[in-house]
C-alpha positions in Angstrom: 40.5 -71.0 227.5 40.2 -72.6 230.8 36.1 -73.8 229.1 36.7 -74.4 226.0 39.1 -77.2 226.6 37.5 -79.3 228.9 34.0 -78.4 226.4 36.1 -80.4 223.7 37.3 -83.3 225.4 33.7 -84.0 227.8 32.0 -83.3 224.8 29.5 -86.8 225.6 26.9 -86.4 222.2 30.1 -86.3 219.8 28.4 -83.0 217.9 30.8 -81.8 215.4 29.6 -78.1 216.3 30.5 -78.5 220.0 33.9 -79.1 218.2 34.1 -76.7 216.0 33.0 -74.1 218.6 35.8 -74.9 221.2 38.3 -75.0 218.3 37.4 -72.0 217.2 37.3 -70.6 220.6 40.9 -72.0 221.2 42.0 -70.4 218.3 40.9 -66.8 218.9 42.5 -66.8 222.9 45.6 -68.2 221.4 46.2 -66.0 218.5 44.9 -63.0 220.1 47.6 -62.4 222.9 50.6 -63.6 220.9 49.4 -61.4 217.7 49.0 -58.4 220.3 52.7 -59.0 222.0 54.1 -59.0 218.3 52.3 -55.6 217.4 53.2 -54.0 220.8 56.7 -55.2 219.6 56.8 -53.6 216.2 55.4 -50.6 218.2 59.1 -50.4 219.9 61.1 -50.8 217.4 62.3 -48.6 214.2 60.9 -49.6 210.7 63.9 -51.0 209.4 63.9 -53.9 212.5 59.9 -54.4 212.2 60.5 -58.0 210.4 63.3 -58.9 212.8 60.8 -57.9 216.4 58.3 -59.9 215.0 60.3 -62.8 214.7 62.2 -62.6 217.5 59.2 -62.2 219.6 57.8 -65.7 217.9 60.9 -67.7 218.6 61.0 -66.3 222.2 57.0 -67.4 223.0 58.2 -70.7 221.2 61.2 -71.1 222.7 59.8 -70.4 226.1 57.2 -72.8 226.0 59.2 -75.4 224.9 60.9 -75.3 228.1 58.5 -75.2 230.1 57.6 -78.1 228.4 61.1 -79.6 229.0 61.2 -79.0 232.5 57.6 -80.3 233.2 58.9 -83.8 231.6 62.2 -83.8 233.6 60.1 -82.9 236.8 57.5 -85.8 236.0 
């Protein structure tokens, strides 16, 4: 993750590949982990509460990096 971004934004001979490729590789290290916490989550839990894990799993990763976000603004 840590190439892929700066490969996107130094990207000097504007190639639409170059793009695509970071994109793409953005994507897959994104997805991955949070798809891999959610499994690991329904692993835990009873059938019954599957839908509820995986959602509650989401909100928490969103939830959490909003405030991150929100306490990097106040700091800054």
């Amino acid at each position: 993750m840590l190439v892929a971004i700066p490969i996107c934004w130094l990207n000097l001979i504007h190639e639409i590949w170059i793009y695509m490729a970071s994109l793409t590789a953005l994507g897959f290290l994104i997805y991955g982990p949070v798809m891999l916490i959610s499994l690991y989550a329904l692993d835990l839990v009873p059938k019954k509460a599957a839908g509820m894990a995986a959602g509650f799993t989401g909100l928490w990763l969103c939830c959490r990096n909003r405030s991150r976000q929100c306490d990097y603004e106040h700091r800054h």
